[in-house]
C-alpha positions, 0 to 999 in steps of 0.5 A: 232377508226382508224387514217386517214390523210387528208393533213397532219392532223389525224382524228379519224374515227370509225371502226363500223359506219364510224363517223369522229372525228376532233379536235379543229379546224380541220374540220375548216381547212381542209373543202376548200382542195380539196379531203379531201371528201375521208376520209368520207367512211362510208355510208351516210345511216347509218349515218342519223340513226346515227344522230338522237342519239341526247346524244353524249358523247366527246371521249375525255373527256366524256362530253357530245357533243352540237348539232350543226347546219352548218351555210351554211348548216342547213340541215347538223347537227354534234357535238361539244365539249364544253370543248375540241372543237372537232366536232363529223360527222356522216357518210356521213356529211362530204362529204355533208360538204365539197361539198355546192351547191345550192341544199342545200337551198332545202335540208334546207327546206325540212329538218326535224325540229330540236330538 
């Protein structure tokens, strides 16, 4: 993992697949600032393949990882941890996260069934 900053806060990012790890309350925090999208720079591609290892284990304490959907965006699936509260983003979610529009509502209904 490497350290990028986004307005003042560290996020961990994977040097191999470009994941993004955030820390408790982190992704919260920083989804509405403008430009945080440029810390995603891994390939959105690489990270759908990525999403569909369903048994993610925290890099912080091991535990493993809930799969989480996001409320607004349900085609958009990430990790948390249960014990320490971090969310775990494939390569490309974030900038999807970050960026909602109404083309999500298709994307919603053209999205894979969850597991």
């Amino acid at each position: 993992m490497e350290i990028v900053k986004a307005d003042e806060v560290e996020i961990d990012r994977c040097t191999q697949c470009r994941g993004l790890w955030f820390d408790g309350r982190e992704l919260e925090k920083l989804r509405r600032r403008p430009g945080v999208a440029v810390i995603d720079t891994g390939d959105a591609s690489v990270g759908k393949k990525f999403n569909e290892i369903d048994r993610i284990s925290c890099p912080r304490c091991t535990t493993t990882m809930v799969r989480m959907v996001a409320p607004d965006q349900p085609h958009i699936w990430f990790e948390r941890c249960s014990v320490r509260g971090g969310s775990y983003l494939d390569a490309g979610e974030f900038r999807d996260y970050v960026s909602s529009s109404p083309l999500d509502l298709f994307r919603w209904i053209f999205s894979p069934p969850r597991r």
